[in-house]
C-alpha positions, 0 to 999 in steps of 0.5 A, a space after each residue: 424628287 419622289 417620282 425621280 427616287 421611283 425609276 431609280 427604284 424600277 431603273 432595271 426593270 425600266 431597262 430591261 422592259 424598255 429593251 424588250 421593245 426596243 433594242 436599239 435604244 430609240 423608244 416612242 415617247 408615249 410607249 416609254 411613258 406607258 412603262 413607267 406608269 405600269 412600273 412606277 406610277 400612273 399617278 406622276 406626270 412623267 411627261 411634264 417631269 421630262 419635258 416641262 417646257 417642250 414637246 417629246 422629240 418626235 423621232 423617239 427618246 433615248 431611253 438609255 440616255 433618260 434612265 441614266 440622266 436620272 440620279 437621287 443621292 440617298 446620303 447616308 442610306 443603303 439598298 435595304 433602306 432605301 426601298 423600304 423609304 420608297 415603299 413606305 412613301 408609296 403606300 403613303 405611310 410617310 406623309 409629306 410632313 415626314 418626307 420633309 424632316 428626313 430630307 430637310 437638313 436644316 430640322 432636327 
């Protein structure tokens, strides 16, 4: 969920790199995973996030149909907090113990 958060946090920028090199949508797998290890994170498996059980298709990735599959609700979150959240997960002020109490519904 975390890694999810980090390309709807980069989705523009994503979008915009992914256009720069190619424009007609179709994207080599490996160039797409370059992107998001440069603009979210090179510590996530962002292959095994996308394709857990079968290999990346070999004609390329609609990189507009991946970025727009990709969806986090925030409830109760605007713009502004939501990026500080993601920030302070990635400088890893909020440990997983803290990420749990604010996702989980069921603590108080």
């Amino acid at each position: 969920q975390d890694a999810l958060a980090l390309i709807c946090f980069h989705r523009q920028e994503i979008l915009q790199r992914c256009v720069s090199i190619a424009p007609g949508g179709l994207m080599d797998f490996q160039a797409f995973l370059t992107i998001l290890q440069e603009l979210c994170s090179s510590r996530v498996p962002w292959q095994r996030i996308f394709f857990q059980k079968r290999s990346p298709p070999v004609e390329g990735v609609d990189y507009r149909q991946l970025l727009e599959a990709v969806k986090v609700e925030w409830l109760q979150l605007n713009t502004a907090e939501v990026g500080r959240l993601v920030r302070a997960m990635l400088e890893a002020e909020i440990q997983l113990s803290g990420l749990q109490a604010i996702f989980d519904s069921s603590q108080d």
